[in-house]
C-alpha positions as CSV (number, residue, x, y, z in Angstrom):
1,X,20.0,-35.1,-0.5
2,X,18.0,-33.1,-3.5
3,X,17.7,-29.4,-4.1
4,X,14.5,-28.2,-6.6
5,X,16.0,-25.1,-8.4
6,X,14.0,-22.2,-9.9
7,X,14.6,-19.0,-9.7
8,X,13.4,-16.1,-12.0
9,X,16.0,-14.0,-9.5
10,X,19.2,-16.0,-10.1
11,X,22.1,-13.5,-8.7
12,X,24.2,-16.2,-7.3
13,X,22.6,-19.4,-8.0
14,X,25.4,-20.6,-10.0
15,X,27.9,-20.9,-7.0
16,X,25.3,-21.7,-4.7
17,X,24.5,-24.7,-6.7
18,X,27.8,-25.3,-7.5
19,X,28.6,-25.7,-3.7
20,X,25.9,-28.0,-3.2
21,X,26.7,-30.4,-5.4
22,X,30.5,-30.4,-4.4
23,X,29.0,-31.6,-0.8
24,X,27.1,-34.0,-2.6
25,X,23.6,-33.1,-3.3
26,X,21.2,-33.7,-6.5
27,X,20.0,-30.7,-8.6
28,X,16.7,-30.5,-9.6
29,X,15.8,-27.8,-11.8
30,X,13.1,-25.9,-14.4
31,X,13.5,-24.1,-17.6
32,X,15.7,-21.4,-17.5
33,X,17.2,-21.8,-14.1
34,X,18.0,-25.8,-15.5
35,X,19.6,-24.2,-18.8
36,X,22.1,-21.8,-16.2
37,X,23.0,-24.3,-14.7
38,X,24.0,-26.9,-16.9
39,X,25.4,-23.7,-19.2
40,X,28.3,-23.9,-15.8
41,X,28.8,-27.4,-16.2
42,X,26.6,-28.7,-13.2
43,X,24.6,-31.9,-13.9
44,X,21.3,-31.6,-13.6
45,X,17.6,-33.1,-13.4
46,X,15.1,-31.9,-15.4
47,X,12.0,-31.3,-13.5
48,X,10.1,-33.6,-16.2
49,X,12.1,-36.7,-15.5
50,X,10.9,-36.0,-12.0
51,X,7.4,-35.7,-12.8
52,X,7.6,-38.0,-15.7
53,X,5.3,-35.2,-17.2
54,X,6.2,-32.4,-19.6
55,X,6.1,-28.6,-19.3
56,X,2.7,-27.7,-20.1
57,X,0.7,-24.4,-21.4
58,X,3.9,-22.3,-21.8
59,X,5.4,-23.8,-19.1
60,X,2.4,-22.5,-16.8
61,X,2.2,-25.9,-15.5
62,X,5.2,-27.7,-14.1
63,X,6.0,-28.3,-10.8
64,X,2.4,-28.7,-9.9
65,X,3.0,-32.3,-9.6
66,X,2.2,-34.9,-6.6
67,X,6.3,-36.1,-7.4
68,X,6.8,-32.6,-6.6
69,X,4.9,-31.7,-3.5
70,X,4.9,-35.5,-2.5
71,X,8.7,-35.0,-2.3
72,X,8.4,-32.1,-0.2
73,X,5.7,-32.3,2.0
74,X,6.1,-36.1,3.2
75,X,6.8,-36.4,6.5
76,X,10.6,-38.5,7.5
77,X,8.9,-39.3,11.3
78,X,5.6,-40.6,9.8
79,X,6.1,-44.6,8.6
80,X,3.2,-44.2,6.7
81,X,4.2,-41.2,5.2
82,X,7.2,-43.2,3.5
83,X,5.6,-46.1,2.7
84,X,3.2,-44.1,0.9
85,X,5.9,-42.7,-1.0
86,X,7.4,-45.8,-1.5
87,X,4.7,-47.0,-3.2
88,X,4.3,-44.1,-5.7
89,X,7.8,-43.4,-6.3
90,X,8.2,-40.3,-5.1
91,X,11.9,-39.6,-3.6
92,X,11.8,-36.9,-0.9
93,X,13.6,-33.1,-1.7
94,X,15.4,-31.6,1.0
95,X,15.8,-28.1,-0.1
96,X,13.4,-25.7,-2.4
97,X,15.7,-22.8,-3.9
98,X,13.0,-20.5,-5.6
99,X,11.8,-17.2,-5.9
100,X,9.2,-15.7,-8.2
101,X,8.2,-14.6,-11.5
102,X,9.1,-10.3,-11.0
103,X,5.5,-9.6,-10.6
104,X,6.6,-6.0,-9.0
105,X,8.8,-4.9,-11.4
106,X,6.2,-6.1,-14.1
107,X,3.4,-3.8,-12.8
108,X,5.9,-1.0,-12.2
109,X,6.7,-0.3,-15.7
110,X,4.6,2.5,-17.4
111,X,3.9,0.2,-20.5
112,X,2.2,-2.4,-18.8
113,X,-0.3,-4.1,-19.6
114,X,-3.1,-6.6,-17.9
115,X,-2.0,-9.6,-20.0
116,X,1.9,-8.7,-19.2
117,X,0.6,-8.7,-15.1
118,X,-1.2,-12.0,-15.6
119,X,1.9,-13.7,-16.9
120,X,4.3,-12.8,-14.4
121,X,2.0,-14.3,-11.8
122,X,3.6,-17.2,-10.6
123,X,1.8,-20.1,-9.4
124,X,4.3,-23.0,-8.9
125,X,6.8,-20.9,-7.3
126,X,4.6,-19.7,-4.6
127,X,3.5,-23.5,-4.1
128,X,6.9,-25.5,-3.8
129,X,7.7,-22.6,-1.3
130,X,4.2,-22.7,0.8
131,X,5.0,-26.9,0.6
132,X,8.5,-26.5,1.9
133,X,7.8,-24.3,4.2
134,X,5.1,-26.3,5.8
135,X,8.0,-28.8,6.5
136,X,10.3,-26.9,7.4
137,X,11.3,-29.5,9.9
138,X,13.0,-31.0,6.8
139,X,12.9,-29.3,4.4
140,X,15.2,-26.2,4.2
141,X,12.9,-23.8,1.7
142,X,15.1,-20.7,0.1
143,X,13.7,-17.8,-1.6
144,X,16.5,-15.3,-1.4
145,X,19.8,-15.2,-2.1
146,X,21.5,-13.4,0.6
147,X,21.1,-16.9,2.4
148,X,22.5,-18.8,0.5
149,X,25.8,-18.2,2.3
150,X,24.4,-19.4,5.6
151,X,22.8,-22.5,4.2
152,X,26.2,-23.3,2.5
153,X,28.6,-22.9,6.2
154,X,25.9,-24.7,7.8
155,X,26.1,-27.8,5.3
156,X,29.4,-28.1,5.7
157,X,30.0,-27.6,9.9
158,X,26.5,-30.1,10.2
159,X,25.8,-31.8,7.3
160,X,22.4,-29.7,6.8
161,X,20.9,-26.8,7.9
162,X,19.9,-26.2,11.8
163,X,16.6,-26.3,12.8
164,X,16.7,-22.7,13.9
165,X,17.6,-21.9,10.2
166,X,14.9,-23.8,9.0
167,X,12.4,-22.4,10.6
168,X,13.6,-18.6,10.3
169,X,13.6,-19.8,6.2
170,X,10.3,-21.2,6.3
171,X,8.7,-17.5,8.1
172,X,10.7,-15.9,5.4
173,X,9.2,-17.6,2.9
174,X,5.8,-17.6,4.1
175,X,6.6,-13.6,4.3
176,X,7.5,-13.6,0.4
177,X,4.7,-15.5,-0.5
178,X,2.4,-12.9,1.6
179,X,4.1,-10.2,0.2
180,X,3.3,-11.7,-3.0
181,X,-0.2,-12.4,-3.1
182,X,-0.8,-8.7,-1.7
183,X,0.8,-7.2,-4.5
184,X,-1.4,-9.5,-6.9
185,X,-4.6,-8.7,-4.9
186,X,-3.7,-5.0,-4.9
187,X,-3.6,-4.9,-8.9
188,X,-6.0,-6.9,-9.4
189,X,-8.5,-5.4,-6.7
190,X,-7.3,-1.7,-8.2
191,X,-8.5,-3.0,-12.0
192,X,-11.6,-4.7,-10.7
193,X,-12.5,-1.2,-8.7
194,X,-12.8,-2.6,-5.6
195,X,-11.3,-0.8,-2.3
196,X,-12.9,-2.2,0.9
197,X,-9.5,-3.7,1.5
198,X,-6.0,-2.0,2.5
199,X,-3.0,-3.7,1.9
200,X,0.0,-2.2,3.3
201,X,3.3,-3.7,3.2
202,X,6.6,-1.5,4.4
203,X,10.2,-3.3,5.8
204,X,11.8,-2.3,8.9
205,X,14.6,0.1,8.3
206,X,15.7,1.0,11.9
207,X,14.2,0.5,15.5
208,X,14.5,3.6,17.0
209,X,16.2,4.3,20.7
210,X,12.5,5.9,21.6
211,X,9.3,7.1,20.5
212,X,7.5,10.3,21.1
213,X,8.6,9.8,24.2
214,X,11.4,8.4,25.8
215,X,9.2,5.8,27.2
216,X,7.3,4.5,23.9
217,X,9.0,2.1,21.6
218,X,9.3,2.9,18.0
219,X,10.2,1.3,14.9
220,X,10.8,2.8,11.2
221,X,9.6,0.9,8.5
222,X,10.2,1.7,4.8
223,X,8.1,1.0,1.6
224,X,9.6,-1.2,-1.0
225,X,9.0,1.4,-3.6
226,X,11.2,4.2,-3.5
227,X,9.9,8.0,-4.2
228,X,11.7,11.3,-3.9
229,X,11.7,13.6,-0.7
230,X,11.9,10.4,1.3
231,X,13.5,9.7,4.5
232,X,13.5,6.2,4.3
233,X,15.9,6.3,0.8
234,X,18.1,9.1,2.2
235,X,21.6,8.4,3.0
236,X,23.0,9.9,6.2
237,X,26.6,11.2,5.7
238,X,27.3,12.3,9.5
239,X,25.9,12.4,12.6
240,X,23.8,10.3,15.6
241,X,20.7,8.0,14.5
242,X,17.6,9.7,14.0
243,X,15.3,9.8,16.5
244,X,11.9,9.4,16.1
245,X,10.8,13.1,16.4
246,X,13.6,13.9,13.8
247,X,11.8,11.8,11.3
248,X,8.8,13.5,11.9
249,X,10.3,16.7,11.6
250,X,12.4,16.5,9.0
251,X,9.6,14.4,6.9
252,X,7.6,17.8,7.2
253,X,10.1,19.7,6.1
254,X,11.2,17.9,2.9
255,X,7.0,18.8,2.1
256,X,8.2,22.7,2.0
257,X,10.9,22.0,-0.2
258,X,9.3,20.1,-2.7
259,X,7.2,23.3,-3.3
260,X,9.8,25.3,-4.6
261,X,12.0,25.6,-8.0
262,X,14.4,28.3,-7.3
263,X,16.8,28.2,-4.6
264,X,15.1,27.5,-1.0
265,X,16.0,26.8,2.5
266,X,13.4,26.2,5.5
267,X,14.2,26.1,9.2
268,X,11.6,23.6,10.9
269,X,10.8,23.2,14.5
270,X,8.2,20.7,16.0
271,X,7.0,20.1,12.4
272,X,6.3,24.2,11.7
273,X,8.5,26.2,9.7
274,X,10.3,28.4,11.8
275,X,12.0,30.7,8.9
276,X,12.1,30.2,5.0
277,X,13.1,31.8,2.0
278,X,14.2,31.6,-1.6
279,X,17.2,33.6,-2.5
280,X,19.7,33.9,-5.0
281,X,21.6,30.6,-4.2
282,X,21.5,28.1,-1.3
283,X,23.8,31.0,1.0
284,X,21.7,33.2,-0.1
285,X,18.7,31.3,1.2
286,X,19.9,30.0,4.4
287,X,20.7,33.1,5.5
288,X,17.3,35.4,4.7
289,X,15.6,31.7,6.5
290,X,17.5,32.0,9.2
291,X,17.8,35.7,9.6
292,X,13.8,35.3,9.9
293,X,13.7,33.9,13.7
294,X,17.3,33.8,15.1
295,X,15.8,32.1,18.2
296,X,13.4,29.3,16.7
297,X,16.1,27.6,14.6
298,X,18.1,26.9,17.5
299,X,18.3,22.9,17.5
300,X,16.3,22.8,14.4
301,X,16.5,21.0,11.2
302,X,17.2,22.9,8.1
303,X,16.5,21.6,4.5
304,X,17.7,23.0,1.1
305,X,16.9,22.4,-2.5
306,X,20.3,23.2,-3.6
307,X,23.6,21.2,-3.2
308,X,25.3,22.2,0.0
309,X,28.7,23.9,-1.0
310,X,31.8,25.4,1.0
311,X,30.4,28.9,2.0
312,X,26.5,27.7,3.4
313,X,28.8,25.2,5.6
314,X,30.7,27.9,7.0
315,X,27.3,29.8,7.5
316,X,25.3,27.1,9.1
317,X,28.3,25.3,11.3
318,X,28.0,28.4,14.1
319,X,24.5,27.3,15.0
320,X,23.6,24.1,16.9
321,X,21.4,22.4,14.5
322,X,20.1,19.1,14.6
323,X,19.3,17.5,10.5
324,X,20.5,19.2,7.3
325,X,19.3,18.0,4.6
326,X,19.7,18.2,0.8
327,X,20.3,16.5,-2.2
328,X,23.9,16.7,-1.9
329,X,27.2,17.8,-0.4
330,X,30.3,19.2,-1.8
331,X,33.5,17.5,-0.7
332,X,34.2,21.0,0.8
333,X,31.2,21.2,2.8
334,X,31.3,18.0,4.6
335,X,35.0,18.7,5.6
336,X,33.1,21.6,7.2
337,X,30.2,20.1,8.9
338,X,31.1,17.0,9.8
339,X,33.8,18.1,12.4
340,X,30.4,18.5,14.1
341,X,30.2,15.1,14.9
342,X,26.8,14.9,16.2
343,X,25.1,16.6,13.4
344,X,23.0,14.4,11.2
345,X,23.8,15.4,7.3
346,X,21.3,13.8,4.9
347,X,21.3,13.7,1.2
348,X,18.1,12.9,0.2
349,X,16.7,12.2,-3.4
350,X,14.5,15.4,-4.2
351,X,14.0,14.8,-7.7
352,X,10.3,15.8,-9.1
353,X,8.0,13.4,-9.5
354,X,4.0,13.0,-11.1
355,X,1.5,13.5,-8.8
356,X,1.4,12.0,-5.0
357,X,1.2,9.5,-2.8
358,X,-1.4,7.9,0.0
359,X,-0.7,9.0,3.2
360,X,-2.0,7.1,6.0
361,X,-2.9,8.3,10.3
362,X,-3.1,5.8,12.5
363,X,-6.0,6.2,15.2
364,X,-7.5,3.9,17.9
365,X,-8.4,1.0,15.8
366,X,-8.0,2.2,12.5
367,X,-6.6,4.3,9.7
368,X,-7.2,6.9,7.9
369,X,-6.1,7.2,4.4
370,X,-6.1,10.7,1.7
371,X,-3.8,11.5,-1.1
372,X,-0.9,13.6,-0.4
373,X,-1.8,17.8,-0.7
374,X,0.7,18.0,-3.7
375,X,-0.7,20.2,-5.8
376,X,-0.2,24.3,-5.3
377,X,-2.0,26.9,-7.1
378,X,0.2,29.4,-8.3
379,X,-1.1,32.6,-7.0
380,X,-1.8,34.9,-10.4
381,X,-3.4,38.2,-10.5
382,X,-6.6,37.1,-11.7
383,X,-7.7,35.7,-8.5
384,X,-8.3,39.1,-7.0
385,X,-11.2,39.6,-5.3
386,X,-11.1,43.6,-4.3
387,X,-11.3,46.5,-6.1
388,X,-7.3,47.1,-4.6
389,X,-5.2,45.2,-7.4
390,X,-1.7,43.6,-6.8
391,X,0.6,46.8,-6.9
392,X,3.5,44.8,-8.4
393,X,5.1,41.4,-10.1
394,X,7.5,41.4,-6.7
395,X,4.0,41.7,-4.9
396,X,2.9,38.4,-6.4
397,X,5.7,36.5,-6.2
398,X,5.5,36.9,-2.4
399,X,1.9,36.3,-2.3
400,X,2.6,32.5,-3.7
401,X,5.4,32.4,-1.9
402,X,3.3,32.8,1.5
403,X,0.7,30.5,0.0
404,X,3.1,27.8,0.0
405,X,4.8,28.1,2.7
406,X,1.2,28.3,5.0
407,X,-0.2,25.1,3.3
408,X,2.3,23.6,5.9
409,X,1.9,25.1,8.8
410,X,-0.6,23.5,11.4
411,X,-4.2,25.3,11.4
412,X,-5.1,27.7,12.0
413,X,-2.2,29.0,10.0
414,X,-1.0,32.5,9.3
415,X,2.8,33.4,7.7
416,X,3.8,37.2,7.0
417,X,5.8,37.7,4.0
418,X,8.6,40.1,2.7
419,X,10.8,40.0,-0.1
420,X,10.5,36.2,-0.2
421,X,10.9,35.5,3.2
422,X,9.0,34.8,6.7
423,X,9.1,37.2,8.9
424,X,6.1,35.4,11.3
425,X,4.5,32.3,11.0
426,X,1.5,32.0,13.5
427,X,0.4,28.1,14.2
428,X,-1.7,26.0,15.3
429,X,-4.2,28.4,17.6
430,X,-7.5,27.8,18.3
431,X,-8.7,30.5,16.4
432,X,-7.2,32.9,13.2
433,X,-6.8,35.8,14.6
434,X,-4.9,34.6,17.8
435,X,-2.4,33.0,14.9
436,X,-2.6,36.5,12.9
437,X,-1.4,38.4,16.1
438,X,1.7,35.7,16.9
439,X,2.2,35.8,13.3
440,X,2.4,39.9,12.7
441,X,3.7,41.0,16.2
442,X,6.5,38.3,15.2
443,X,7.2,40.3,11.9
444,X,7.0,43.0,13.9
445,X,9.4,42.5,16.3
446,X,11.9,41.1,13.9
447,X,11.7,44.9,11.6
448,X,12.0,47.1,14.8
449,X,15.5,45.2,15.7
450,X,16.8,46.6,12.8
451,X,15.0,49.6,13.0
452,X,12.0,49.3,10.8
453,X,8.1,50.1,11.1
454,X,6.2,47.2,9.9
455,X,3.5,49.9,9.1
456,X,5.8,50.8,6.6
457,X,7.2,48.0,4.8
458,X,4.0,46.6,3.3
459,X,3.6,43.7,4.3
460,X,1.9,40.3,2.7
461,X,-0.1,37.8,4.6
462,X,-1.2,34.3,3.7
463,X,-3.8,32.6,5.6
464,X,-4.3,28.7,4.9
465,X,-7.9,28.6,5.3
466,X,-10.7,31.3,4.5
467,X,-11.9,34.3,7.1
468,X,-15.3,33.8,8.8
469,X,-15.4,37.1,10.1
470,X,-13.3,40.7,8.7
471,X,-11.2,40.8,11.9
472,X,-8.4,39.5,10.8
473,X,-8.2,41.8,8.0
474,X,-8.9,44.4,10.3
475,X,-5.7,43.5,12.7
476,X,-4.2,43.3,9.2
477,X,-4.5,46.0,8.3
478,X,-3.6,47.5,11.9
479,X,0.3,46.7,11.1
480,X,-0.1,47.9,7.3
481,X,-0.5,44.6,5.8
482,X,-0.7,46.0,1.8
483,X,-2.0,42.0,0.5
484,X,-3.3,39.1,1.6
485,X,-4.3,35.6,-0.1
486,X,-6.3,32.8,1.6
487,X,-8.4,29.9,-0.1
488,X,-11.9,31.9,0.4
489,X,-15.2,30.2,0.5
490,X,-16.7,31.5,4.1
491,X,-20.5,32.0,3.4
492,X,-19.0,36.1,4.7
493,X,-16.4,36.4,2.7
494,X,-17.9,39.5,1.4
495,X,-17.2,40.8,4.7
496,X,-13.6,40.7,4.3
497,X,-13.5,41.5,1.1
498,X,-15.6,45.0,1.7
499,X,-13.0,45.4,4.5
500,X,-9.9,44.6,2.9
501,X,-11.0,47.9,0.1
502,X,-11.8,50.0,2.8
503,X,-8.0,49.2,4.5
504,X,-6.6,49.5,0.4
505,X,-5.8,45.6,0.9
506,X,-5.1,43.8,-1.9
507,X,-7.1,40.1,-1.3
508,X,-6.8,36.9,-3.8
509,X,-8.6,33.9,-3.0
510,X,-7.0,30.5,-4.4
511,X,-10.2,28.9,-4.4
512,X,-7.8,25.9,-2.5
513,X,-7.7,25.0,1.1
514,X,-5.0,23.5,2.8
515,X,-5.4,23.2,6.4
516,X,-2.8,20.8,8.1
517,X,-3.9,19.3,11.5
């Protein structure tokens, strides 16, 4: 029996090889991978002996060799096949250990160039493993080294591999080399400027008990490339499996976070904040958040931008909550929360990051793909647009403050804002000023339990889209609304504006939408 080494991966090759040849087999081997080996103290062919033909063009050519693929692809059943063989002296090779040249890592590094790309393109590698894998009926092919376990117990109970383990090898490696040639066509597509193609590739991380729906399956698959305010990188610390609906929930609210700097904690429900705020620490957040709808947060899911230490614990632990998630846990706190034995506790990776991401819908028979809404104007005082100018710094800072929190609630959006926090968020209605009215009689509500006229506290409002018409300024206005910033752009936005001076509104227009469906 003969094994071809080579591996540009080679965590465990060593042993693997070395267990091999202790039952007996024949190593075959290439460059580096040959060098390794023989470094141990295996003996071992050099591919040229095989081939009878030297490493060519910087060892580009090598394996590509009818000794080679002769050897792998010629058929034991087939008399012909043998005699053929025979004839050419070719000897068959009953296992393929390789994987390829680090093509991914190559094009991830921010110093690379095309000609670095090029040459990390493997082209033997991907062959020997197509080849074996084609004959998988005899050929055991190998192209990652968390089998090589397996392979090794199964020599030695059977004298080779099992046919089941063949064949599962051989979809594996025809997945690697898949995976592969994407990646290649990707970069190479993305330099030529071409884009009528999508390639997608993401790995199964969990199946889920349920979908939407408890009768709708569901899987969640990962991308290989990790990024920050991920749930598919976050490690869970406590708690039951995620349900599908979590994810989507608590994917929408690791979006809020990332738009803040100074301490922050949002309550989300059904993918709508429910209450946020930035306070003085993370207590100091979680409690103006969840001070701003008592009732909403119940079974919610609560992110923070600050580690989670003793005292939030003992602050969150009274209410039944579903997720809470942050970028990390004191000892303390987990001794808290985790006596809650249902409740999921996620650290997640929130680190900033460049820019965005794709982001891809499904729909019937297709997908649709846009950039991820990253960027966030910062409100500034220049982007009034009535004669009534921001009254204050504290004015301003809760004007972007409602900007960013509305650029994530479902259109037609509308948040209220004081002192850094929500006081009513107003979602997805057919129309603004049915949002406006949830939104303000919400804030409304909240200030006359503790004994406050909303008239009174002035009041900002942020709007995710622009006004077509002045009555939502006008119902504004009705519960004293002193400021209000929207994106702007209605062909009548001179409407509002002319109503927003007559009310002594303060309005700034962004001159950025962000409408969420």
């Amino acid at each position: 029996m003969r094994a071809l080494f080579s591996v540009s991966d080679k965590t465990g090759v060593v042993e693997f090889a070395s267990q091999l040849v202790e039952l007996g087999w024949e190593i075959i081997a290439t460059g580096g991978t040959m060098k390794l080996l023989q470094t141990a103290g295996l003996d071992v062919i050099n591919i040229s002996e095989v081939t009878g033909f030297p490493e060519i063009c910087d060892g580009r050519v090598k394996t590509l060799h009818p000794k080679v693929h002769g050897g792998l692809l010629g058929r034991r059943d087939l008399d012909s096949h043998i005699a053929q063989l025979k004839e050419n002296g070719i000897e068959f090779i009953d296992m393929v250990c390789v994987n390829l040249y680090p093509f991914r890592q190559t094009i991830a590094r921010p110093d690379v160039t095309m000609e670095d790309a090029i040459e990390n393109i493997d082209i033997g590698g991907p062959s020997m493993l197509r080849s074996a894998a084609k004959n998988w009926s005899a050929v055991t092919v190998v192209c990652n080294p968390d089998n090589y376990d397996k392979i090794i117990s199964e020599i030695r109970e059977f004298g080779n591999t099992t046919r089941e383990t063949r064949l599962r090898l051989s979809a594996e490696a025809y997945t690697h080399t898949a995976e592969y040639d994407m990646m290649i066509a990707a970069y190479m597509r993305k330099a030529a400027g071409l884009n009528e193609k999508l390639f997608l590739e993401y790995d199964l991380k969990q199946s889920l008990r349920y979908g939407e729906n408890p009768h709708q399956t569901a899987k969640f698959y990962a991308s290989p490339d990790p990024v920050p305010y991920s749930l598919a990188t976050a490690i869970q610390l406590n708690g039951k499996e995620l349900s599908y609906n979590n994810i989507q929930d608590a994917n929408a609210a690791l979006n809020i976070v990332r738009e803040f700097d100074a301490p922050f904690c949002v309550g989300l429900k059904h993918m709508n904040p429910c209450g946020a705020a930035i306070g003085t620490d993370v207590a100091d957040a979680w409690k103006k958040a969840y001070e701003a709808d008592k009732v909403s947060i119940f079974g919610g899911i609560v992110a923070v931008n600050r580690e989670v230490d003793k005292e939030t614990a003992e602050l969150m632990k009274p209410v039944f909550l579903e997720i809470i998630m942050a970028p990390d846990f004191t000892q303390e706190a987990l001794e808290v929360l985790c006596t809650k034995k249902n409740l999921r506790l996620l650290k997640v990776d929130m680190s900033k990051e460049d820019g965005g991401h794709s982001q891809y819908v499904s729909m019937n028979g297709g997908i649709l793909v846009q950039e991820q809404d990253i960027d966030t104007k910062t409100v500034t005082s220049d982007m009034c647009v009535t004669e009534v100018k921001p009254c204050s710094d504290a004015q301003l800072t809760d004007l972007d403050f409602a900007w960013r929190i509305v650029k994530h609630v479902k259109s037609n959006a509308i948040v209220v804002v004081k002192d850094g926090a929500t006081l009513g968020v107003g979602a997805g209605q057919m129309n603004r000023v049915g949002s406006a009215r949830i939104a303000l009689e919400q804030a409304a509500t909240a200030l006359a339990e503790e004994g406050k006229d909303i008239r009174k506290e002035g009041l900002v409002l942020g709007s995710d889209g622009f006004f077509p018409f002045d009555d939502t300024v006008t119902l504004a206005a009705e519960y004293g609304v002193k400021a209000i910033v929207q994106p702007g752009g209605s062909v009548r936005d001179e409407d509002s504006v002319k109503k927003a001076n007559e009310c002594g509104i303060t309005m700034l227009c962004t001159g950025m939408r962000h409408f969420k469906h």
